[in-house]
Steps between C-alpha positions, in 0.01 A plus 500: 500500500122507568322808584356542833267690700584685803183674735588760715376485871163637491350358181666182631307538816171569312535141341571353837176651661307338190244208520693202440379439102548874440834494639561205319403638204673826504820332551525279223346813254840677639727176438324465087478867482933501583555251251236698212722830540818318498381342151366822388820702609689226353326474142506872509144535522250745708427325880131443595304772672500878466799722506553737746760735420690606199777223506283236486636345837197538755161319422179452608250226483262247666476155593241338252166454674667618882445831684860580470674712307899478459739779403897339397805659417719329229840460593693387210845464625413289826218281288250577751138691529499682826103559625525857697114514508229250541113557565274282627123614474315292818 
């Protein structure tokens, strides 16, 4: 099974009030960024960005080059990155 990513309403609604290339963008840095944790998790290495919290399941980072900066939550069991927070600087 492939890891996914699952957005929760209002960082999902920030990418839908993007520009259209923005938008664009953002969405396919979530679907690579599923699929780089899942082969991190999976290899038993560290995921990308900064850790949050002690149990090194919330992180933090930004969308190369883009006003936007992402925080995940790794969710080993289901195979999935959940995205509680996004921010969009505009």
């Amino acid at each position: 099974m492939s890891w996914t990513v699952w957005t929760e309403q209002i960082p999902a609604q920030t990418v839908l009030d993007m520009p259209a290339d923005l938008r664009t963008k953002t969405a396919n840095f979530l679907r690579a960024l599923a699929i780089e944790v899942g082969g991190a998790i999976d290899l038993g290495r560290r995921p990308p960005g900064d850790a949050m919290d002690d149990l090194e399941v919330r992180y933090s980072l930004e969308v190369p080059g883009e006003p936007v900066i992402i925080e995940y939550m790794i969710m080993s069991d289901a195979k999935e990155i959940r995205v509680p927070v996004m921010v969009w600087f505009h």
